[in-house]
N, C-alpha and C positions, 0 to 999 in steps of 0.2 A: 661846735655849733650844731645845735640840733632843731631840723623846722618837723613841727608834726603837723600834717594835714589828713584831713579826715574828706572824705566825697563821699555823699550817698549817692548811689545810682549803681545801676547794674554794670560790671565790669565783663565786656563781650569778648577777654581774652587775658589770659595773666599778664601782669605786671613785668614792664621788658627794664631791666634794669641794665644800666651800661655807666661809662666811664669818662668824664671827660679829660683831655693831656695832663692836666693839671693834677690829676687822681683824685677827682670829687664826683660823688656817686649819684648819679639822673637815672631816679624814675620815671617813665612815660606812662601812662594809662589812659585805655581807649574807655570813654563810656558810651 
């Protein structure tokens, strides 16, 4: 499964990428 999201806006810090237990991958992004 793949979601693609796209945000315009200015991103005030890189993209913090983590893990949940389950091994499924979360992006966070501050704008």
């Amino acid at each position: 499964m793949f979601n693609k999201i796209i945000l315009i806006g200015r991103l005030t810090r890189d993209p913090e990428l983590r893990y949940t237990p389950q091994g499924v991958p979360v992006a966070s992004f501050t704008l």
